[in-house]
C-alpha positions as CSV (number, residue, x, y, z in Angstrom):
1,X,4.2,4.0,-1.9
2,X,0.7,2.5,-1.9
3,X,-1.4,1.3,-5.1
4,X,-4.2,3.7,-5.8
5,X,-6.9,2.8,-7.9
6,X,-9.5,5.2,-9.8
7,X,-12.3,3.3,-10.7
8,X,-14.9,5.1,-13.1
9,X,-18.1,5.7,-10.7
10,X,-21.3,6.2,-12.4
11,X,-23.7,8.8,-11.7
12,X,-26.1,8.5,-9.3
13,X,-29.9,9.6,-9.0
14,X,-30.0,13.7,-8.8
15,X,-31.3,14.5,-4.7
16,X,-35.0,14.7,-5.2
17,X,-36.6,18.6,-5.4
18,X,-38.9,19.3,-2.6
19,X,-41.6,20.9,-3.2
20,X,-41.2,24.5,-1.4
21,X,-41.0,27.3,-3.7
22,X,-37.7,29.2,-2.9
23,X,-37.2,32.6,-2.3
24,X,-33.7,34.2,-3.6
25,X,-31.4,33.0,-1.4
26,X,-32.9,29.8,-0.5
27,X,-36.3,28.1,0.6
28,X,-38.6,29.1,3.1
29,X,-41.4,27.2,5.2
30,X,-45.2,28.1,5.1
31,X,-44.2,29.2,9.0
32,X,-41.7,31.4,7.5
33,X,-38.9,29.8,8.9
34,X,-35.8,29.3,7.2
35,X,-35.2,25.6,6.7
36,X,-33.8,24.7,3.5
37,X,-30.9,26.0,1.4
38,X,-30.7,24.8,-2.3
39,X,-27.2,24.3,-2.9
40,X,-25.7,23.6,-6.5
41,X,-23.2,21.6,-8.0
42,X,-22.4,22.2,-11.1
43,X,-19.8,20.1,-13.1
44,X,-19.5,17.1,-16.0
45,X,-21.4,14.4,-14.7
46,X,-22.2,12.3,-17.9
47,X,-19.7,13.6,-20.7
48,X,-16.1,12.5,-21.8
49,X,-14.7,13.7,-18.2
50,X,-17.2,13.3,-16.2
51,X,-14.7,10.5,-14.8
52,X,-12.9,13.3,-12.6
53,X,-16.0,15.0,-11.7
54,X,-18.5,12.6,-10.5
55,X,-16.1,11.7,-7.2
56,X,-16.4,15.4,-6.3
57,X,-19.8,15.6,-6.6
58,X,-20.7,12.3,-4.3
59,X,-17.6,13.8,-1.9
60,X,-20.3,17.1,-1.6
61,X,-23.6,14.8,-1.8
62,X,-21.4,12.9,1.5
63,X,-21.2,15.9,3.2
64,X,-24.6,17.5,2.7
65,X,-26.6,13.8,3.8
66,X,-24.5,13.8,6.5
67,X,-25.2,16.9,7.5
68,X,-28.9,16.7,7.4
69,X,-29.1,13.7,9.6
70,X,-28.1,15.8,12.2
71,X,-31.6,17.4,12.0
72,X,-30.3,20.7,11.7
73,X,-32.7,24.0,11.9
74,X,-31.5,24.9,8.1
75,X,-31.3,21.8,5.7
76,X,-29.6,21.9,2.7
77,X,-30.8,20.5,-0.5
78,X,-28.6,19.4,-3.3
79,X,-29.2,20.5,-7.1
80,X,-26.8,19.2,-9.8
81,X,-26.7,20.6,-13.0
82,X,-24.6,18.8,-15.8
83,X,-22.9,20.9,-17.6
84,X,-21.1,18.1,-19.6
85,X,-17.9,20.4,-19.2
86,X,-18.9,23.3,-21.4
87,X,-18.9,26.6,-20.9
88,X,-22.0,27.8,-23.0
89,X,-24.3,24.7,-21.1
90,X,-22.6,26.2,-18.1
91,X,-23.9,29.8,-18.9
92,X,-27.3,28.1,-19.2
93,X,-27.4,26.2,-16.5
94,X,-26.7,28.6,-14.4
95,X,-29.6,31.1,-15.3
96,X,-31.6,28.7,-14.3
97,X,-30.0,28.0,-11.1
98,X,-30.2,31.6,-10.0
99,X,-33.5,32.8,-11.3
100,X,-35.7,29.9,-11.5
101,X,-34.1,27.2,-8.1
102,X,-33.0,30.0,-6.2
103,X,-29.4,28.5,-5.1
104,X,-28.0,30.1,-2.2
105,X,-24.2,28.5,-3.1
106,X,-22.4,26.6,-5.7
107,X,-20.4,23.8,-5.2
108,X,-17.9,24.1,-8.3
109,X,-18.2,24.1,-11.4
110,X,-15.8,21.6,-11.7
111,X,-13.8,22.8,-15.0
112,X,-11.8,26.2,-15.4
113,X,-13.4,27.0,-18.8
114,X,-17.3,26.7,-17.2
115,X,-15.6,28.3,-14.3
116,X,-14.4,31.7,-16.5
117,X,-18.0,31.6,-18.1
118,X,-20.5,32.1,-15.2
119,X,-18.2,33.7,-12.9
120,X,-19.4,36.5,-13.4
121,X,-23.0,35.6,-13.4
122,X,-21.9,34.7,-9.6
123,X,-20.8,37.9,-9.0
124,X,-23.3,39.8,-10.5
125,X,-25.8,37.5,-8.2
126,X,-23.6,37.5,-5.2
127,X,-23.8,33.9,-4.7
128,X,-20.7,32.1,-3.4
129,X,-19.0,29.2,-5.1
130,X,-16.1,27.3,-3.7
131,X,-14.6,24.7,-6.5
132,X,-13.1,21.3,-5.6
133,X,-11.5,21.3,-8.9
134,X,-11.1,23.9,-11.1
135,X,-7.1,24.7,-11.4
136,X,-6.8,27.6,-14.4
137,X,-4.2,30.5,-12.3
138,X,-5.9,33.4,-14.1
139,X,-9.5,32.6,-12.3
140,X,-8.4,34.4,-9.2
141,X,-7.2,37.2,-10.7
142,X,-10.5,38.2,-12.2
143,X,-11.6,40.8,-8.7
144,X,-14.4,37.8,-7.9
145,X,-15.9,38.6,-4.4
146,X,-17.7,35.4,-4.4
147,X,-15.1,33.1,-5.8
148,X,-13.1,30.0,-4.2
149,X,-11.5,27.0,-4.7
150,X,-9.9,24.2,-2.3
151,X,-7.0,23.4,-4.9
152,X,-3.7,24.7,-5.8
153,X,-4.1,26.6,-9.0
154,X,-2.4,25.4,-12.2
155,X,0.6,28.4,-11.6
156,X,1.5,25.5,-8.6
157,X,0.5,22.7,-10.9
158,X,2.2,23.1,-13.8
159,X,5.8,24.2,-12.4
160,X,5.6,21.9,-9.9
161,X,5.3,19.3,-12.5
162,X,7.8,20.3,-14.6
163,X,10.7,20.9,-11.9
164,X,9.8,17.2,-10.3
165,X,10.5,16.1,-14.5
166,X,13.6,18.1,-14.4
167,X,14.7,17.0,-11.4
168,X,14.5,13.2,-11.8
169,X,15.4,13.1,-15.7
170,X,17.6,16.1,-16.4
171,X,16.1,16.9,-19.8
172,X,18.1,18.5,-22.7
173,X,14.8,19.0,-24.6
174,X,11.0,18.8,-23.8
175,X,8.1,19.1,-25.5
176,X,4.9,21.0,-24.5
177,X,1.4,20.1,-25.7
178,X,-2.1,21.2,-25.4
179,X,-5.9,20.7,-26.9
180,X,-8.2,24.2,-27.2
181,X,-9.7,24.7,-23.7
182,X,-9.1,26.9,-21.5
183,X,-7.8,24.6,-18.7
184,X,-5.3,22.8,-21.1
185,X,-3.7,25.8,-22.4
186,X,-3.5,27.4,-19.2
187,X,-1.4,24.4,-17.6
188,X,0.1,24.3,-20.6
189,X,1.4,27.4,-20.3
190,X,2.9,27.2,-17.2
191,X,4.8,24.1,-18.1
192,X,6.3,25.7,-20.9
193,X,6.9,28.7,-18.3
194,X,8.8,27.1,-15.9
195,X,10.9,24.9,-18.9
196,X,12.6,28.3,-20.0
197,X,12.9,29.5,-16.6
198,X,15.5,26.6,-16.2
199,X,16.5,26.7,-19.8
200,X,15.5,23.3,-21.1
201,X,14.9,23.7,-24.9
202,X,11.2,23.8,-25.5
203,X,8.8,23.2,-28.6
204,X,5.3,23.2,-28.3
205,X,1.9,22.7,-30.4
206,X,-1.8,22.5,-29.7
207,X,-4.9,20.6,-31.4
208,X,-8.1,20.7,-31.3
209,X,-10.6,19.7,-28.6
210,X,-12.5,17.6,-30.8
211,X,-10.1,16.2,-33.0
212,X,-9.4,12.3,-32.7
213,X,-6.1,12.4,-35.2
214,X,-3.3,13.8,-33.8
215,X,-0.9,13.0,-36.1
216,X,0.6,16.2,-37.0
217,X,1.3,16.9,-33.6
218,X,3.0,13.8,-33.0
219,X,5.3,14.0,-36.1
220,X,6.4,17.3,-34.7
221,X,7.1,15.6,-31.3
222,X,8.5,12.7,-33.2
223,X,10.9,15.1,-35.3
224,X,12.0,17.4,-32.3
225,X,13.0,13.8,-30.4
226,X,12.5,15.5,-26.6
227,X,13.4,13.3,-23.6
228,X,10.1,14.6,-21.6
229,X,6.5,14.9,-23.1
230,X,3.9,17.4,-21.1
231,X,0.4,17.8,-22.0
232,X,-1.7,19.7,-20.4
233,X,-5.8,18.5,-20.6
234,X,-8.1,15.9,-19.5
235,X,-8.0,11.9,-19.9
236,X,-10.6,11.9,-23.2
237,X,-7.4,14.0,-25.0
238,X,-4.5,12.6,-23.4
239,X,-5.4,9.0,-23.5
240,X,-5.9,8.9,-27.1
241,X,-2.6,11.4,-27.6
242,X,-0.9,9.1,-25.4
243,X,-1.3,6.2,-27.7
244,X,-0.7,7.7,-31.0
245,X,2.7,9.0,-29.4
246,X,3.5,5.4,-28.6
247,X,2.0,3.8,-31.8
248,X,4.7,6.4,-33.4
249,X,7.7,4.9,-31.2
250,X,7.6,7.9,-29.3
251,X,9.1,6.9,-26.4
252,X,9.9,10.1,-23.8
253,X,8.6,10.3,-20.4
254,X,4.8,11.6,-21.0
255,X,3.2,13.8,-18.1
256,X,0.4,15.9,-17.4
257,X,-2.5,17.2,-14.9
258,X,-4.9,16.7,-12.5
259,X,-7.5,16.4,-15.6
260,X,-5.9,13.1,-16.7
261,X,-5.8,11.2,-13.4
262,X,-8.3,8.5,-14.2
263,X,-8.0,5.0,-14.8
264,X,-9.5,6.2,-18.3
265,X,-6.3,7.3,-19.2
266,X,-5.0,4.1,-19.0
267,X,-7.7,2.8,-20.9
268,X,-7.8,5.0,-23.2
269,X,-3.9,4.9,-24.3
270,X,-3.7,1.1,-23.8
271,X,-1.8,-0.2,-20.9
272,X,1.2,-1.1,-22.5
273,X,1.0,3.0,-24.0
274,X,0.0,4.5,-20.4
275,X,3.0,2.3,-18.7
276,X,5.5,5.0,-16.7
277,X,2.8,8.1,-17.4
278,X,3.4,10.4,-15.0
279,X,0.4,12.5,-13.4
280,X,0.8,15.7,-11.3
281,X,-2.5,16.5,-9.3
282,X,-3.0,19.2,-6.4
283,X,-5.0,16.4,-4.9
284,X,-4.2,13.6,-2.3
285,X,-6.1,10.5,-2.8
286,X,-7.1,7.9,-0.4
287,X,-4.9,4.5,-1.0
288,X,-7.2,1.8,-2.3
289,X,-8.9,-0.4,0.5
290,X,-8.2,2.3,3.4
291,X,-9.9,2.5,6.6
292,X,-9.4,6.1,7.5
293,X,-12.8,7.8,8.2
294,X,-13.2,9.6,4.9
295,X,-12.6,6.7,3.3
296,X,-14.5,4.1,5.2
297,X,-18.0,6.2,4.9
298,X,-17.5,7.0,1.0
299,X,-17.0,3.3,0.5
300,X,-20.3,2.5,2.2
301,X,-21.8,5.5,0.7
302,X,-21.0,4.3,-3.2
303,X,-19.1,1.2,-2.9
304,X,-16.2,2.0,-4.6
305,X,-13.0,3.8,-3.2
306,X,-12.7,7.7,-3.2
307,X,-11.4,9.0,-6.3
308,X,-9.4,12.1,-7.8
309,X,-11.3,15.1,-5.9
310,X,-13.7,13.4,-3.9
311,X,-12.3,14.7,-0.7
312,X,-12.0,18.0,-1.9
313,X,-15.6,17.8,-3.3
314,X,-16.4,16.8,0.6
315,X,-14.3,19.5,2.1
316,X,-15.9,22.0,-0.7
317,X,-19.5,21.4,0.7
318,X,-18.0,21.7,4.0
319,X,-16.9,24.5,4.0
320,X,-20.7,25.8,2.9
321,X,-22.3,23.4,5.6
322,X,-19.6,25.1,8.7
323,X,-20.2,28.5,7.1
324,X,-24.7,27.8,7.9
325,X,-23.9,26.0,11.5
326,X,-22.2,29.1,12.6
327,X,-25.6,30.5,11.3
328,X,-25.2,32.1,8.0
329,X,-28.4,31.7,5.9
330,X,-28.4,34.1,2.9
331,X,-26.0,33.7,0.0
332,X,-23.8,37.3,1.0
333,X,-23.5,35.8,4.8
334,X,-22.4,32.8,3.8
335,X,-19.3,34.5,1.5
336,X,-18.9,36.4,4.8
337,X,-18.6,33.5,6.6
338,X,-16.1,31.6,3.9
339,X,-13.7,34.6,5.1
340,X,-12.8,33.2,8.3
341,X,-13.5,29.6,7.6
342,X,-10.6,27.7,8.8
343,X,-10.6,24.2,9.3
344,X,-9.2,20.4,9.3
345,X,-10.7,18.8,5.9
346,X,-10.0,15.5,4.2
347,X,-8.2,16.7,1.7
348,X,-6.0,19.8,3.5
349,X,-6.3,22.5,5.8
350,X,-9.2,24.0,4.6
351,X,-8.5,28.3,4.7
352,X,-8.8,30.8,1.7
353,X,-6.5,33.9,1.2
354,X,-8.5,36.9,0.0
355,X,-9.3,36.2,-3.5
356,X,-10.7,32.7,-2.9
357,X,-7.3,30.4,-3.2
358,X,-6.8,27.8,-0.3
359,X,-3.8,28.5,1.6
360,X,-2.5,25.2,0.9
361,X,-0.7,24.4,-2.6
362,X,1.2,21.1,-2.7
363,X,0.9,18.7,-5.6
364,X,1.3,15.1,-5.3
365,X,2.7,12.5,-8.1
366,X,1.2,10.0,-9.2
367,X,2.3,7.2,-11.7
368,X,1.1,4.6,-13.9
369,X,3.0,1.2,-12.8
370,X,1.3,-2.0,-13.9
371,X,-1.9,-0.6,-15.7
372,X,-2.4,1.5,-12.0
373,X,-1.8,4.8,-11.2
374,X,0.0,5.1,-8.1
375,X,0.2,7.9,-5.5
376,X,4.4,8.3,-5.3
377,X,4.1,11.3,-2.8
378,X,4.5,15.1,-2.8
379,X,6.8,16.7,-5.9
380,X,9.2,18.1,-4.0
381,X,9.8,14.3,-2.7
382,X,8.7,12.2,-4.8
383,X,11.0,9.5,-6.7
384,X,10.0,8.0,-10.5
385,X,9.6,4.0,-10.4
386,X,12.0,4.4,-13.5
């Protein structure tokens, strides 16, 4: 079991517009020919998460430049919009993208609750998205024709998660938690789920988003005294939860999701706090310093190590890029194409069942040892370094 190390990557300069006028569906030449595809990205590049969402979006940005210095007849151009994580920016954002840049595809967004907001703007539009990150079960159940993702939904997530905590500490009682947004109550949900399914004694509570003091909720957890601690949200929440649960001499085993896999919630908790955190992500990250391929031209790329999603971000934009090689260049050919894509990525085998989840749904765990967060293997294998 290798280190892994999530280092907090900064955004870089948005690809610059080019000047062509688009029409819907992407961008044509004076000549008439088709040769550039605006694709979006749409995610939390400079808020509280942007953490998890900034790898993703260089993993796409990877793919795209690589792709266009093939010289290929249709180039692709890539627009970001920063939602900052929120679902009414999202809404806005994405008027734009459609009416006033044209987008042919979106790459993302990278959050469940932005995701449940403009999906059916998407629809409406017909333009296909394919998310390296969103993870809330109940956004494939919504009919989308346009709608994918390359990760295992939080229904996989958060059971997963919980039977791996079952299985190594054979709780008498646990403890579920979660903030307001969607994506936190959703894996919330399933955690508490699969808890009664195997008839471990369950509380639960939820804050707010925005609140910094927690301490109601961690009296409760104090007074209920569980032996496992699972909190579904993002870093910003669970970092600061994580320490005023420890400040408290709260000391059961604390878990929780993809959306706190970041060395900020380390940081955020304190290391001595974040020590034996357990983190269950539907994501398989490079070991830090690896010379695989992926690996090797990210580095180069950003100078800093992959990070949580940024081979799914990659395979994401991949998917798009193999979908326009094989010569699809309108927004409803391209979703016709995502149909039969099927291919090797980074992160998995890269295939979606009919409504728009990957074929593939293991989670790996990953756990803080020594201020680090380390990748201990799939959940079904997996062992806890105590």
């Amino acid at each position: 079991m290798s280190g892994v190390r999530f280092g907090r990557v900064f955004a870089v300069a948005a690809a610059a517009s080019l000047a062509l006028a688009g029409c819907a569906g992407g961008s044509t030449s004076g000549g008439g020919d088709s040769s550039t595809l605006k694709i979006g990205f749409m995610g939390d590049l400079t808020g509280e998460n942007s953490g998890i969402v900034i790898p993703p979006r260089n993993g796409a940005k990877l793919a795209i430049d690589e792709y266009n210095k093939t010289n290929p007849a249709t180039k692709l151009e890539l627009k970001e919009y920063d939602s900052q994580g929120k679902p009414e920016q999202a809404t806005s954002l994405i008027a734009t993208a459609v009416g006033q840049d044209k987008i042919t595809a979106l790459i993302g967004p990278a959050f469940s609750g932005e995701s449940k907001a403009i999906g059916g703007q998407l629809e409406q539009n017909k333009i296909p998205s394919v998310s390296p990150s969103a993870t809330n079960a109940g956004l494939s159940a919504n009919g989308w024709k346009y709608w994918h993702r390359v990760v295992a939904s939080d229904a996989s997530q958060g059971p997963a998660i919980a039977n791996f905590l079952i299985t190594a500490k054979s709780p008498k009682k646990a403890y579920v938690i979660s903030d307001d947004q969607e994506y936190s109550v959703g894996l919330a949900d399933n955690f508490e789920k699969t808890l009664k399914e195997k008839n471990v004694p369950t509380e639960r509570d939820k804050f707010a988003k925005d609140a910094s003091d927690y301490s109601s909720t961690v009296q409760k957890v104090k007074a209920a005294n569980p032996d496992i601690i699972l909190f579904g949200g993002y870093y910003a929440q669970g970092g600061r939860l994580l320490k005023q649960l420890r400040d408290s001499q709260v000391t059961a085993v604390f878990a929780t999701g993809d959306g706190s896999l970041d060395a900020q919630l380390v940081s955020g908790a304190g290391a001595a706090a974040a020590e034996k955190a357990v983190v269950g992500c539907p994501c398989n990250i490079p070991d830090a310093g690896s010379t695989d391929e992926f690996s090797t031209k990210y580095k180069a790329a950003y100078n800093v190590d992959p990070a949580i999603y940024s081979s799914e971000g990659y395979d994401a934009a991949t998917a798009i890029i193999n979908a326009v090689k094989g010569g699809a260049t309108t927004a409803e050919k391209i979703n016709e194409a995502l149909k039969t894509i099927d291919f090797k990525g980074v992160s998995k085998q890269i295939k979606f069942k009919e409504n728009g989840e990957p074929s593939t749904d293991a989670i790996n765990v990953y756990q803080v040892t020594g201020g680090v967060l380390k990748n201990l293997g799939v959940s079904t294998e997996a062992k806890l370094n105590g």
